[in-house]
Structures are given as structure tokens and as C-alpha cells.
Backbone of each chain as ProteinMPNN parsed JSONL, in Angstrom:
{"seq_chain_A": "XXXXXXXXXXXXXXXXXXXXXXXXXXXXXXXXXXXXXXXXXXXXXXXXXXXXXXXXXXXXXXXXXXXXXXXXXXXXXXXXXXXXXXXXXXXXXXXXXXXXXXXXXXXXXXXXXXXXXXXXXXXXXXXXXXXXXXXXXXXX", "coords_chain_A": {"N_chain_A": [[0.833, -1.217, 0.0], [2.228, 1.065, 0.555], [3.526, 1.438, -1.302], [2.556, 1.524, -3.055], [1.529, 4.157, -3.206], [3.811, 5.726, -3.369], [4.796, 5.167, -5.841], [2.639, 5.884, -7.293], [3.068, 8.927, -6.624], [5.279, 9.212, -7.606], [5.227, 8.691, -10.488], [3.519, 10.821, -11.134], [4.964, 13.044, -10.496], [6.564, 12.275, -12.601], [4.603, 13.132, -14.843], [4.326, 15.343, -14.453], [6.863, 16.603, -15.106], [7.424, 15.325, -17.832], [5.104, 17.503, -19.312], [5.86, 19.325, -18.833], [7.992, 19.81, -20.366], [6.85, 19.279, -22.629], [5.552, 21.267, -23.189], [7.197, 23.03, -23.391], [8.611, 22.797, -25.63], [7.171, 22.451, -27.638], [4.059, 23.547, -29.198], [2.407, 26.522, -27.57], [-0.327, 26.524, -25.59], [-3.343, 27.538, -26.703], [-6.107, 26.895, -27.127], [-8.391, 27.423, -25.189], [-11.764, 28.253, -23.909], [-11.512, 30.971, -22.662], [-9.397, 32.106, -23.763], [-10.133, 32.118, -26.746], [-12.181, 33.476, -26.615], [-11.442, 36.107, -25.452], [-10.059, 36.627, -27.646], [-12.16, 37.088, -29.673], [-13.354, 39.211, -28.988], [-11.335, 41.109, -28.865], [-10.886, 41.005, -31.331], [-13.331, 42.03, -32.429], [-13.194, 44.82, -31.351], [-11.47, 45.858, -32.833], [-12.337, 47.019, -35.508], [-13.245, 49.277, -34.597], [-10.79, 50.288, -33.378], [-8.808, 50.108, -35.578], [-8.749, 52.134, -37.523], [-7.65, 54.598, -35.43], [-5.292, 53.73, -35.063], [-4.174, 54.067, -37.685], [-4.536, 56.987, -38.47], [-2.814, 57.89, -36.303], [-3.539, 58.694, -33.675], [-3.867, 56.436, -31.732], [-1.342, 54.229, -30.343], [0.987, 51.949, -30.767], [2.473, 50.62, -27.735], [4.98, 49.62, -25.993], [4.761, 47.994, -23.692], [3.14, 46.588, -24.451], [0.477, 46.951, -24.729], [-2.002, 49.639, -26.067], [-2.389, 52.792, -26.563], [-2.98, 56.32, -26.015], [-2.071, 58.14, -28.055], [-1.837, 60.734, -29.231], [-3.704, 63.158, -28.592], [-4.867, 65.422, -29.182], [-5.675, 64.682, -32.311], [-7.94, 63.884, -32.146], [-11.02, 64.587, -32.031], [-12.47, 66.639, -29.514], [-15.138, 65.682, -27.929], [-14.833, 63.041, -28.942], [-12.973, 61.908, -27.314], [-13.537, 61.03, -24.791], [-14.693, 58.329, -25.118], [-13.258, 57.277, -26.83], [-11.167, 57.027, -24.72], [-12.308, 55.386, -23.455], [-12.516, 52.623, -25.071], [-10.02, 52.279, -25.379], [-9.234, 51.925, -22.67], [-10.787, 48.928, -22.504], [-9.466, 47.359, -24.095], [-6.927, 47.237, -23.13], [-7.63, 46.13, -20.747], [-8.736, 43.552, -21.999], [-6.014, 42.68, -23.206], [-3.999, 42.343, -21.253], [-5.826, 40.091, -19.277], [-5.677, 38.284, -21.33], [-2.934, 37.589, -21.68], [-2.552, 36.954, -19.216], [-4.296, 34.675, -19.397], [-2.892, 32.964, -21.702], [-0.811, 32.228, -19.889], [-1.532, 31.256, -17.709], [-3.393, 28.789, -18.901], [-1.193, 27.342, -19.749], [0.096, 26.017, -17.649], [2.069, 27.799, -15.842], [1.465, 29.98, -14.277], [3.694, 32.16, -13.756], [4.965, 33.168, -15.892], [3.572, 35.051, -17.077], [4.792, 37.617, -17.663], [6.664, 37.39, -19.608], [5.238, 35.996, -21.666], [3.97, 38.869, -22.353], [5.69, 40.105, -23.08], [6.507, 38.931, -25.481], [4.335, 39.563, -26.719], [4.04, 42.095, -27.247], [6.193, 42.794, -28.902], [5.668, 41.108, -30.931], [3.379, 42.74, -31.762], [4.256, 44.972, -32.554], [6.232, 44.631, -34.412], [4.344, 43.538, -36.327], [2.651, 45.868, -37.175], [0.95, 48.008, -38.9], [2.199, 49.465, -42.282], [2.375, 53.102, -41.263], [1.212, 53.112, -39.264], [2.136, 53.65, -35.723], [4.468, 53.062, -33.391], [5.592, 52.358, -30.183], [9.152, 52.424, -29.741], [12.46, 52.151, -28.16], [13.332, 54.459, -27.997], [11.123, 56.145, -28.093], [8.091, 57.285, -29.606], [7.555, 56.158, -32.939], [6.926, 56.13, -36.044], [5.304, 53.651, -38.185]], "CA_chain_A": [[0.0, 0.0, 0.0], [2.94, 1.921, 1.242], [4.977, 1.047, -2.612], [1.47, 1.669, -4.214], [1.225, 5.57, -2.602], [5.147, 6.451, -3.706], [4.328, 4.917, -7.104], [1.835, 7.007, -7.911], [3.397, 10.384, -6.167], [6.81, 9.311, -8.235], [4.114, 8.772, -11.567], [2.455, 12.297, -11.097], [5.881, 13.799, -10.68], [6.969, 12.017, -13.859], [4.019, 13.623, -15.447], [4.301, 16.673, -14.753], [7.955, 17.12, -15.486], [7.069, 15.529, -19.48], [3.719, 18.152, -19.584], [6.777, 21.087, -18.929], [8.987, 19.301, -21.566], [6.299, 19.034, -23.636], [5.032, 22.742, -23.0], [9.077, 24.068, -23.798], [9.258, 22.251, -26.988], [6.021, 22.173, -28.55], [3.071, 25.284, -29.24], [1.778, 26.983, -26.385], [-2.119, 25.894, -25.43], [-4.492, 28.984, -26.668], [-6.964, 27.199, -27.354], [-9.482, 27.525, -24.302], [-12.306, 28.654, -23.734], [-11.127, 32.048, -22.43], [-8.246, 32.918, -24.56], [-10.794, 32.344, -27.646], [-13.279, 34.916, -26.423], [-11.059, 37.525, -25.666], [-9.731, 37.074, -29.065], [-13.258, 37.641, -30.319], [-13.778, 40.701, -27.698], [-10.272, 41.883, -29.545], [-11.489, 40.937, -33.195], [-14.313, 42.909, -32.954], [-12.886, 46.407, -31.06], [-10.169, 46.238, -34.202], [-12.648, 47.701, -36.547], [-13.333, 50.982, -34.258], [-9.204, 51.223, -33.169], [-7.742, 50.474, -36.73], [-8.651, 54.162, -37.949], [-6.974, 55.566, -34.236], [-4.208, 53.759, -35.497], [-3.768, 54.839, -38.742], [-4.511, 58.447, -38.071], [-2.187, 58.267, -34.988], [-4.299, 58.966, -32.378], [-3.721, 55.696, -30.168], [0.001, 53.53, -30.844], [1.115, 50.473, -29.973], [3.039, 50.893, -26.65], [6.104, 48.768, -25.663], [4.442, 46.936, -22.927], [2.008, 45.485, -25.025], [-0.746, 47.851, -24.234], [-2.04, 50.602, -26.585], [-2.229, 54.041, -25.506], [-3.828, 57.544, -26.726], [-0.372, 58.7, -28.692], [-1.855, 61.96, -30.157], [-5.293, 63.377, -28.108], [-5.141, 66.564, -30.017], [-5.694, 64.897, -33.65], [-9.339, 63.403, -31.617], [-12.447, 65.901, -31.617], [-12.443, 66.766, -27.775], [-16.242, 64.914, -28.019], [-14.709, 61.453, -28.99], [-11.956, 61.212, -26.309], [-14.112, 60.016, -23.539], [-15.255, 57.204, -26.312], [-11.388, 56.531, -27.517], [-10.488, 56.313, -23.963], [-13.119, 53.976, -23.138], [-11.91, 51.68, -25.885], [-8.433, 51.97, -24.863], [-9.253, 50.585, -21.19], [-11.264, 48.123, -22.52], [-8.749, 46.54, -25.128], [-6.095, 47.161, -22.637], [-8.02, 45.197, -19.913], [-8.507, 42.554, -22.794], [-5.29, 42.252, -23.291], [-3.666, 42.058, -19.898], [-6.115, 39.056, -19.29], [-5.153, 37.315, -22.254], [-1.194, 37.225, -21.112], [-2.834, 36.114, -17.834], [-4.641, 33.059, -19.485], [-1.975, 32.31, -21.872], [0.844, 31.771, -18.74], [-2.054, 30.019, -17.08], [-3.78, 27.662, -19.655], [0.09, 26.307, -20.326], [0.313, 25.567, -16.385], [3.087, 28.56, -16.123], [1.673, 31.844, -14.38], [4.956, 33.063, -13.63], [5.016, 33.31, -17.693], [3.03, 36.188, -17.848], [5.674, 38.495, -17.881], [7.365, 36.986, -20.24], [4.574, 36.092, -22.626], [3.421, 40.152, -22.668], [7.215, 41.103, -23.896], [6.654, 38.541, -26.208], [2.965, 39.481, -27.599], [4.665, 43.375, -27.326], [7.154, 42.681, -30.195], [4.82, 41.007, -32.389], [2.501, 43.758, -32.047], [4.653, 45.971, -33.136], [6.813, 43.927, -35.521], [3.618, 43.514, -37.594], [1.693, 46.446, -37.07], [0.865, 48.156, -40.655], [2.849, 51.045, -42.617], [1.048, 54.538, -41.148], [0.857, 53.203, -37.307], [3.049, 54.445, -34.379], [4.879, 51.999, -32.387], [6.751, 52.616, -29.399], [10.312, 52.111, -29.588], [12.938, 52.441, -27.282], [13.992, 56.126, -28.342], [9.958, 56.992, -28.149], [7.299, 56.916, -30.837], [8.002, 56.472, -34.483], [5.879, 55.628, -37.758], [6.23, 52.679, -39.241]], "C_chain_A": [[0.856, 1.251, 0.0], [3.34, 2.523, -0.392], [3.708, 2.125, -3.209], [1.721, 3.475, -4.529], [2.565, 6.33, -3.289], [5.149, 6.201, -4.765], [4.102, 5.805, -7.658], [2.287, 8.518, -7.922], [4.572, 10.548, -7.552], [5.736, 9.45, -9.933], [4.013, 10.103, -11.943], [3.686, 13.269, -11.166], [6.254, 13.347, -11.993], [6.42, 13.021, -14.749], [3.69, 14.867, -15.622], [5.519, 17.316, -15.302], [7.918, 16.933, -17.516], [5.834, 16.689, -19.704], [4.972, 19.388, -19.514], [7.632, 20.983, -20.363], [7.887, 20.111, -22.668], [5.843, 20.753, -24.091], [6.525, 23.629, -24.039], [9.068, 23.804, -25.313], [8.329, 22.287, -27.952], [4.973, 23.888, -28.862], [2.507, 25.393, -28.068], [0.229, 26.411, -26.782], [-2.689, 27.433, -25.28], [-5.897, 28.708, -27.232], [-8.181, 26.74, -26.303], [-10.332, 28.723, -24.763], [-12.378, 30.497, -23.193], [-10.81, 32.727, -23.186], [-9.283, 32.942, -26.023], [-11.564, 33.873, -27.47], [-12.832, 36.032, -26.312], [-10.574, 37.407, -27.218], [-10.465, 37.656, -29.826], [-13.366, 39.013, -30.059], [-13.044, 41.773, -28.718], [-10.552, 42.201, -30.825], [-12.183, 41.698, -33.076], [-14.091, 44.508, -32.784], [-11.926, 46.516, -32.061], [-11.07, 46.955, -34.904], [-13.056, 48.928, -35.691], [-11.927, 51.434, -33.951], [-8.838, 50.843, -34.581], [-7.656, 52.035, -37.492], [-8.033, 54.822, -37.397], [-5.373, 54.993, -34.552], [-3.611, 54.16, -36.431], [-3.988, 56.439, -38.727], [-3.384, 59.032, -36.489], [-2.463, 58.804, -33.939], [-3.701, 58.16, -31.78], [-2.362, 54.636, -31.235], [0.236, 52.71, -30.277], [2.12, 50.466, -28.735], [4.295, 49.61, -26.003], [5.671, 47.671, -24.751], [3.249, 46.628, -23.494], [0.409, 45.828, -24.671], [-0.674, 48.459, -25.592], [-2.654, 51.243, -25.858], [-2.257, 55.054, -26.658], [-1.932, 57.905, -26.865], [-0.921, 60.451, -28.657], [-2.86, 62.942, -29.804], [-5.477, 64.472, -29.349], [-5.711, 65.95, -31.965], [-7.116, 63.647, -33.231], [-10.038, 64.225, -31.509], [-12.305, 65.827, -30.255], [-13.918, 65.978, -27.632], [-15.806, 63.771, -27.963], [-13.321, 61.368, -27.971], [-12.417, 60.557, -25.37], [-14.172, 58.45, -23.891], [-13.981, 56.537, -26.443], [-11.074, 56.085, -26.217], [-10.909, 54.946, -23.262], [-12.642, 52.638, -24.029], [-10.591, 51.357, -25.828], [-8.152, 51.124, -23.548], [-9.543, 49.146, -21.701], [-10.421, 46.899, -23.369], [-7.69, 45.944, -24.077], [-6.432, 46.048, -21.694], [-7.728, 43.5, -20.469], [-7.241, 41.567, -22.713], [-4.129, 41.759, -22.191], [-4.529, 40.762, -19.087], [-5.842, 37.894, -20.602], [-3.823, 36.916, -21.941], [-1.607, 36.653, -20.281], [-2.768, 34.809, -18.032], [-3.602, 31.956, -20.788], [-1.019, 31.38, -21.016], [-0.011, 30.966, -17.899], [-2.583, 28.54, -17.366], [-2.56, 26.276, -19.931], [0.988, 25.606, -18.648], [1.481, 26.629, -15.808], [2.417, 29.861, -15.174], [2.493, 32.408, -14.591], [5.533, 33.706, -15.185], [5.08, 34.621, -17.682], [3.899, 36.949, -18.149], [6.211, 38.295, -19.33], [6.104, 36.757, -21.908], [3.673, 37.928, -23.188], [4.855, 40.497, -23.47], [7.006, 40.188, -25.401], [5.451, 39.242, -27.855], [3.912, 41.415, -28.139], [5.656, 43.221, -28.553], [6.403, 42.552, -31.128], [4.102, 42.459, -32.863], [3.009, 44.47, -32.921], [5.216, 45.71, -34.341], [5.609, 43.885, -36.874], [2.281, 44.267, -37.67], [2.264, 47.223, -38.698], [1.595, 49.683, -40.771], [1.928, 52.141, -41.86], [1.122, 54.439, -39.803], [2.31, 53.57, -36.976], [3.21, 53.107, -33.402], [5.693, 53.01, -31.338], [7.56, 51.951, -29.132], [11.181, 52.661, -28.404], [13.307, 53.998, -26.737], [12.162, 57.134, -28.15], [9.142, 56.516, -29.374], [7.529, 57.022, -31.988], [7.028, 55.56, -35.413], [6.598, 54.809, -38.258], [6.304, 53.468, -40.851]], "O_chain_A": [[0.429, 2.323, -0.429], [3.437, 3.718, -0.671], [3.9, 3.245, -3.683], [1.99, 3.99, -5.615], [2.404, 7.467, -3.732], [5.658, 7.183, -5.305], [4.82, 6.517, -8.359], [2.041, 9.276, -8.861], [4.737, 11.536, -8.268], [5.671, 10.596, -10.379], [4.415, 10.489, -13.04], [3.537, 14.288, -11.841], [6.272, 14.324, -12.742], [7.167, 13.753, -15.399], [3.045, 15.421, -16.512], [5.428, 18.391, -15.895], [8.198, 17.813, -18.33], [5.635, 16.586, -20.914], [4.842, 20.358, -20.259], [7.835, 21.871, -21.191], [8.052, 21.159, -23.293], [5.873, 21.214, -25.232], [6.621, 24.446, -24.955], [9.522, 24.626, -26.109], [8.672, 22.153, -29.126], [5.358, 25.044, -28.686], [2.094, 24.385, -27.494], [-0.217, 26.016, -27.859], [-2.615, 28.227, -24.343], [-6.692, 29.546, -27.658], [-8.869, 25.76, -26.59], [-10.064, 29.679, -25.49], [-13.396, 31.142, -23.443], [-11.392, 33.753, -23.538], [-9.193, 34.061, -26.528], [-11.465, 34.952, -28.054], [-13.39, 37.009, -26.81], [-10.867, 38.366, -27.931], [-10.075, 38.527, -30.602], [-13.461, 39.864, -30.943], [-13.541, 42.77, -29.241], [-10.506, 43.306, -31.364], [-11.805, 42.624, -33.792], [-14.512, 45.351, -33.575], [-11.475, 47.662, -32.073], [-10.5, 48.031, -35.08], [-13.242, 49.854, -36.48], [-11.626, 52.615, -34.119], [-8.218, 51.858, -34.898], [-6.715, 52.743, -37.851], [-7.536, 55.766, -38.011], [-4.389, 55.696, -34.324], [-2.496, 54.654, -36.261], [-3.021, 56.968, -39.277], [-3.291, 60.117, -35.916], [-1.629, 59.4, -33.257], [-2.813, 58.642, -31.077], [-2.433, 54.402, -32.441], [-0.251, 52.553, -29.157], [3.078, 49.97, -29.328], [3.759, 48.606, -25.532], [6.097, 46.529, -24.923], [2.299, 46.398, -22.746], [-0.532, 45.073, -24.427], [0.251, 48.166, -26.35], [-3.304, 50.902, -24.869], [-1.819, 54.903, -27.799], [-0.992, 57.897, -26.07], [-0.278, 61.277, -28.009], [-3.033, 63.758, -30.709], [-6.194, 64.258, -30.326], [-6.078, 66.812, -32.764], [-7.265, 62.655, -33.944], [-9.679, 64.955, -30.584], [-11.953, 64.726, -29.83], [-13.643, 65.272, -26.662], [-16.205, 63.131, -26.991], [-12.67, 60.347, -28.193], [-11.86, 59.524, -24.998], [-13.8, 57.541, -23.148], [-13.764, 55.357, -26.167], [-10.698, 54.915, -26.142], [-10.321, 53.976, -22.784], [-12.429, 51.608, -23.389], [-10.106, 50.284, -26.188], [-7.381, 50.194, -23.31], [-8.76, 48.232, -21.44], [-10.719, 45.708, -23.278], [-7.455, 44.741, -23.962], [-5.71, 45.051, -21.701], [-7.054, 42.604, -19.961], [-7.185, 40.38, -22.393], [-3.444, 40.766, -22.438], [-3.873, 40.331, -18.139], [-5.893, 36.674, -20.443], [-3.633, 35.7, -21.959], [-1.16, 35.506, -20.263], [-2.02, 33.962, -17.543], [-3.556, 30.726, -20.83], [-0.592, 30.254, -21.271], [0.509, 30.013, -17.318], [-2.447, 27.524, -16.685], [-2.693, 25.073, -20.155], [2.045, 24.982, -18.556], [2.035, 25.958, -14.937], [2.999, 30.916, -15.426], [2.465, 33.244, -15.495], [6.39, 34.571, -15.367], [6.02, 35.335, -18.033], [3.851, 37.088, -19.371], [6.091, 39.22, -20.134], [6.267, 37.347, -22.976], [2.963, 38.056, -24.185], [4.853, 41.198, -24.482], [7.347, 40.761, -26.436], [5.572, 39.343, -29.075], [4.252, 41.692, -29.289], [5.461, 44.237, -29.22], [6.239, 43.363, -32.039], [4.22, 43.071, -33.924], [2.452, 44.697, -33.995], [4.878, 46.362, -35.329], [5.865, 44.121, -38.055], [1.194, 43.803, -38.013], [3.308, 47.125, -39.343], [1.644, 50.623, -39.977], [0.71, 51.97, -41.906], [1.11, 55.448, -39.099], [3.294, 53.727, -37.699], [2.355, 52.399, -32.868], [6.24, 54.083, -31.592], [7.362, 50.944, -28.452], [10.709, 53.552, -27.697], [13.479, 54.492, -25.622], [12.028, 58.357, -28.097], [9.455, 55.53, -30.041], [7.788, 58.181, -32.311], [6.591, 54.421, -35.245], [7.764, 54.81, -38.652], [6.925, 52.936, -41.771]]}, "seq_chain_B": "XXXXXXXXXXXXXXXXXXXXXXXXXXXXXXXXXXXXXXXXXXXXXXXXXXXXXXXXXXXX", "coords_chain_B": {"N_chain_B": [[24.11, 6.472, 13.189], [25.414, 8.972, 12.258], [25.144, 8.318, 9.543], [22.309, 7.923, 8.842], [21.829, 10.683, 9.301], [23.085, 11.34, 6.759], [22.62, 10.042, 5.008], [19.704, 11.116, 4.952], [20.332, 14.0, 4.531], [21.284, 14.034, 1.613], [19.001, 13.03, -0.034], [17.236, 14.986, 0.684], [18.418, 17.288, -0.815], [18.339, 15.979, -2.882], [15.907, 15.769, -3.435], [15.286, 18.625, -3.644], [16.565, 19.117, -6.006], [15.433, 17.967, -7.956], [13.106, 19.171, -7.67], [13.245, 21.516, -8.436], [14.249, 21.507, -11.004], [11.958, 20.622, -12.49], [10.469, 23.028, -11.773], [11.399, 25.098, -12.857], [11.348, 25.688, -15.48], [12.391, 26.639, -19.001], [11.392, 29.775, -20.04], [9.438, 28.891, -23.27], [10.112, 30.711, -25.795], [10.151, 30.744, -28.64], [7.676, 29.133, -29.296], [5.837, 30.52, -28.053], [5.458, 33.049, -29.566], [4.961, 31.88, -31.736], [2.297, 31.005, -30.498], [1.437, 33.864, -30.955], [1.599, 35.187, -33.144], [-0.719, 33.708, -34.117], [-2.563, 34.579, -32.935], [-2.664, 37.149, -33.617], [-2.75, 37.086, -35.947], [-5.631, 36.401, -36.158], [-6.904, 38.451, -34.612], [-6.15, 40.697, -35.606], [-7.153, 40.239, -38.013], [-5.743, 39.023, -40.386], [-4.999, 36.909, -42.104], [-5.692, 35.215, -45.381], [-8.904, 34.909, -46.048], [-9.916, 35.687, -43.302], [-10.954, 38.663, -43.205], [-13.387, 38.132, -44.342], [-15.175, 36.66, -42.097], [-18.175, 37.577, -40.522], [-18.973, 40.11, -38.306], [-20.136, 40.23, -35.499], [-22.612, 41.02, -32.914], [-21.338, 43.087, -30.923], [-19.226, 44.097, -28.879], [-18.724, 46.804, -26.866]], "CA_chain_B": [[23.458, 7.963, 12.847], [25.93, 9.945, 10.752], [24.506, 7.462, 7.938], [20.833, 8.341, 9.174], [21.633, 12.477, 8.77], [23.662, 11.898, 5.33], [21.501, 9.915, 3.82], [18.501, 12.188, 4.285], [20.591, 15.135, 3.692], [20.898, 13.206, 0.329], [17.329, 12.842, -0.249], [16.747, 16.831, 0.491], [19.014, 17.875, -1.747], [18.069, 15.204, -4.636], [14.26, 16.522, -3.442], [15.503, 20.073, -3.905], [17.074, 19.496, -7.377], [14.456, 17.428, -9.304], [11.73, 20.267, -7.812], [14.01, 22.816, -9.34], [13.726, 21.036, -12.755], [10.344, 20.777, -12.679], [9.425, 24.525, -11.692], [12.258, 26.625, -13.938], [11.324, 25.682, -16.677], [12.799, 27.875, -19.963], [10.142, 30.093, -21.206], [9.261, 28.587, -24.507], [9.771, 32.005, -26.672], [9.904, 30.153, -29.88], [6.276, 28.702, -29.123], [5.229, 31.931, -27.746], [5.943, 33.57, -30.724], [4.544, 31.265, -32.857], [0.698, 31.763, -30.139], [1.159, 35.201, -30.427], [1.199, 35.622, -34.019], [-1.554, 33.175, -34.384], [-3.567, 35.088, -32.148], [-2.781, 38.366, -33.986], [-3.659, 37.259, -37.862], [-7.464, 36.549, -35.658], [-7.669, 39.609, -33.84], [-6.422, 41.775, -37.392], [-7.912, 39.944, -39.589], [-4.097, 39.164, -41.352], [-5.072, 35.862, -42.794], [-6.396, 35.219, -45.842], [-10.667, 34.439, -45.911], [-10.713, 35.824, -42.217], [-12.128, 39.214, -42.75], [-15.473, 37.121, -44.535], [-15.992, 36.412, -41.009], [-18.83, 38.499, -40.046], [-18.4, 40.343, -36.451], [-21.791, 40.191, -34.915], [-22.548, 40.787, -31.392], [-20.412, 44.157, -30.781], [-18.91, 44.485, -27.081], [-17.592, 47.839, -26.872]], "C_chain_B": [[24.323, 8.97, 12.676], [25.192, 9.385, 9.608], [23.47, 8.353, 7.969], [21.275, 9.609, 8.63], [22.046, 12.106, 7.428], [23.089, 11.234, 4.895], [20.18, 10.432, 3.949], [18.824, 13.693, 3.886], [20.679, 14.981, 1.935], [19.722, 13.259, -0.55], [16.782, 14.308, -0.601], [17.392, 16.777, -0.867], [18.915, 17.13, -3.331], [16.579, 16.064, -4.768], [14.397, 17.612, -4.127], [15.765, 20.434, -5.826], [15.976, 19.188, -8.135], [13.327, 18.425, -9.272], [11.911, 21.46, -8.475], [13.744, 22.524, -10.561], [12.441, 21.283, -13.248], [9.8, 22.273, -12.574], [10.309, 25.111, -12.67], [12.071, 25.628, -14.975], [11.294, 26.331, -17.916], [11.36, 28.382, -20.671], [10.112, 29.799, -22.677], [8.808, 29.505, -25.197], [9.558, 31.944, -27.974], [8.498, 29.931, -30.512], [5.438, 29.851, -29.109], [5.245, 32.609, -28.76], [5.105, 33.316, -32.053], [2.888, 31.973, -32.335], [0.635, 33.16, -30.849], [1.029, 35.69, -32.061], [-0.093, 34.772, -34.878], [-2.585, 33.944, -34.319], [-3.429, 36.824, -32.784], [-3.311, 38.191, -35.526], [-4.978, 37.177, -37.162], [-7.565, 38.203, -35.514], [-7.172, 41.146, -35.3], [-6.489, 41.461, -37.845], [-6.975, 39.479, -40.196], [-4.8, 38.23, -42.495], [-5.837, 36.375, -43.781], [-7.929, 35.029, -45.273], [-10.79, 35.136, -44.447], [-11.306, 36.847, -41.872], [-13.304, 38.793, -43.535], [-15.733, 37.213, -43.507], [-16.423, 38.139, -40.821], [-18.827, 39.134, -38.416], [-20.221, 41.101, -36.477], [-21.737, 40.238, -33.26], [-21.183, 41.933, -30.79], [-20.482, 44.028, -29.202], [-18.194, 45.952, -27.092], [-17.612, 48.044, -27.745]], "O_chain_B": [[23.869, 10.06, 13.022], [24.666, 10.128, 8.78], [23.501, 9.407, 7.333], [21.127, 9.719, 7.413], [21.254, 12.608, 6.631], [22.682, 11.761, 3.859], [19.43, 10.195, 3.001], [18.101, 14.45, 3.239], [20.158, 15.786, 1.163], [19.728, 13.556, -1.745], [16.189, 14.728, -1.595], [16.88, 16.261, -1.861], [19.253, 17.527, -4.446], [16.181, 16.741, -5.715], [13.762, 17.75, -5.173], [15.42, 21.352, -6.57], [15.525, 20.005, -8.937], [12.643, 18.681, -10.263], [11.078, 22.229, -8.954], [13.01, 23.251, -11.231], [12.022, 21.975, -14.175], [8.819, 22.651, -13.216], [9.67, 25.784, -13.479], [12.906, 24.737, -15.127], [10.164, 26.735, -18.19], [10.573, 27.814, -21.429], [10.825, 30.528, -23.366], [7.608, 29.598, -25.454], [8.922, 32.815, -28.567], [8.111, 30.269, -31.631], [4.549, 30.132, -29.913], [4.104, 33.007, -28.524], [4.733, 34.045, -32.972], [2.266, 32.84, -32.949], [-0.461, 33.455, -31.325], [0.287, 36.659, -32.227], [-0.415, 35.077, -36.026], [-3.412, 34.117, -35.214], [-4.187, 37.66, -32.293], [-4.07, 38.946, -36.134], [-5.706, 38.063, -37.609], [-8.211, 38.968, -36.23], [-7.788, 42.148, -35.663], [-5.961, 41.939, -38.85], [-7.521, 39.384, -41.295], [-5.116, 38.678, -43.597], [-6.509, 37.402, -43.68], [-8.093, 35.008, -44.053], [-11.99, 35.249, -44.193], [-12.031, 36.863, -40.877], [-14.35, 39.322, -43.158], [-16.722, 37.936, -43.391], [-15.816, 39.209, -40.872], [-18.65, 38.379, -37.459], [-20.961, 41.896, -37.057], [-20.962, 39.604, -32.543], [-20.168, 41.461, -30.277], [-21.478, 43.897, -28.491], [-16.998, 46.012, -27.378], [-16.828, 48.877, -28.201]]}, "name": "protein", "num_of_chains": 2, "seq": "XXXXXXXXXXXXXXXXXXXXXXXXXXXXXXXXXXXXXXXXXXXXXXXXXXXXXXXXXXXXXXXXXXXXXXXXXXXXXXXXXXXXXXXXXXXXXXXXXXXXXXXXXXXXXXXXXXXXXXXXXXXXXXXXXXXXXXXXXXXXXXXXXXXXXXXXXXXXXXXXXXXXXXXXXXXXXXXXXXXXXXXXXXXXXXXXXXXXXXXX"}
């Protein structure tokens, strides 16, 4: 009973050390239930921020946030509106790093998966937008 | 009982290492990399056929 109990413990440790392997070497797990929906949440606020991006109002921000770049080139009427959409993406996206680093058994990730999503962003954001680089904001 | 202490100091310190293995494990940036631009042709549309999809059900 004793063998059976250290078996199993030694087992479960096995299995979790191949599930990290397997995690390091293979594609991250995005596809839950969570991480889908915010994607949707995200998919759909893209068609009111892609214009704030191309007009340079709001830019893609180093930590993997976006952020009002430009207020002045916003009617003073639609800033309340822009900024509301800026929390709300931002929120978005700050739970999505969450459930990435959690879905893959990892919190301690998150960090690490926001620097990561933060590059892409920017890496393949379109001619006309505003990234932030190290030196400050610049047009792709 | 010198044996007794050094062989469970033994034990710790094997305990200690294999739990080390198991928790640091290298962030997989390669992988990450790969999610993250998965998850960005969805959310801009990049891919081919994916702006067809209709966006229904506005949040925000």
C-alpha cells in the first residue's frame, strides 16, 4: 500500500515534469475557452481602433498595451469614447497574457509572454501606425 | 546515525534538485511567438478568408 502511494506520487511527478517538456518544446495551449473569447472581444474592437491607429491617435506601446499617442488629432467629443476603448482593449489584453501563462500551467510566464505578444505587435503592425520604440514613438 | 543524517541530507538535496527542474522551466519564446502571431492574424484579420468572417454581437 505503502509502494502503491510512492508509485503514484513518483508517476504524477513524472508527469508533470514531461507536460513542462512538452510545453518548452512544442506550441503553447491557446486554445481555451477564455483565450478564444477575448480574441473575439479583440477581433471585434479592431474595426473601431484600426482608424486611431492609422490616423495616430492611439500607438502600440512597448508593454504590449495601446495608448492615446496623439489626443489633439481626436475631436475633444470622442476622447471620452477613444479612452473607453483603450481601457477596454487594454483590460482585454492584460487578461489574455494572464490566461496564456495560465492555460500552459506557467503563471509566472506572464511576464514573459506580454514582452513577447509586445514585439509582435509591433513587428507587424501596418505602414502609417506608431509603435513605441525604445527612443519613443516612431511611424512605421 | 551519521549514515541516518547523510543519507537524508541526500534525499533533500536530490528533493531540492528534481523540484528545481520541474518549476524553472525555460520560457518557450519560440512557441510563444509562434501563439502570439496566431492570435494576432485573428484579432487583425491578417489571414487570408478571415475578414469574410462576419463580427456580430459588438462588445464595446
Amino acid at each position: 500500500m505503502k509502494i502503491h502511494a510512492m508509485l503514484r506520487a513518483a508517476l504524477a511527478a513524472l508527469f508533470l515534469a514531461f507536460a513542462g517538456v512538452a510545453a518548452a518544446q512544442g506550441n503553447l495551449e491557446i486554445n481555451t475557452p477564455a483565450i478564444t473569447a477575448l480574441q473575439q472581444s479583440m477581433q471585434q474592437r479592431h474595426a473601431q481602433l484600426a482608424p486611431l491607429y492609422a490616423s495616430g491617435a492611439v500607438g502600440l506601446a512597448r508593454d504590449g498595451t495601446v495608448a492615446l499617442r496623439d489626443a489633439s488629432s481626436v475631436p475633444l467629443a470622442q476622447r471620452g469614447q477613444i479612452n473607453g476603448l483603450i481601457a477596454a482593449e487594454n483590460a482585454d489584453r492584460a487578461a489574455l497574457y494572464r490566461e496564456i501563462a495560465r492555460a500552459n500551467g506557467h503563471p509566472e510566464w506572464e511576464a514573459d509572454v506580454r514582452a513577447t505578444f509586445a514585439q509582435r505587435w509591433i513587428d507587424r503592425a501596418q505602414p502609417g501606425w506608431w509603435v513605441q520604440g525604445g527612443g519613443g514613438w516612431v511611424k512605421k | 546515525m551519521r549514515h541516518t543524517l547523510r543519507l537524508s541530507l541526500l534525499a533533500a538535496m536530490l528533493a531540492v534538485s528534481t523540484a528545481c527542474v520541474t518549476i524553472n522551466i525555460y520560457f518557450p519564446a519560440a512557441a510563444a511567438e509562434k501563439a502570439a502571431d496566431r492570435i494576432i492574424d485573428e484579432v487583425w484579420q491578417l489571414r487570408e478568408g478571415a475578414a469574410a468572417q462576419p463580427a456580430n454581437g459588438e462588445r464595446q
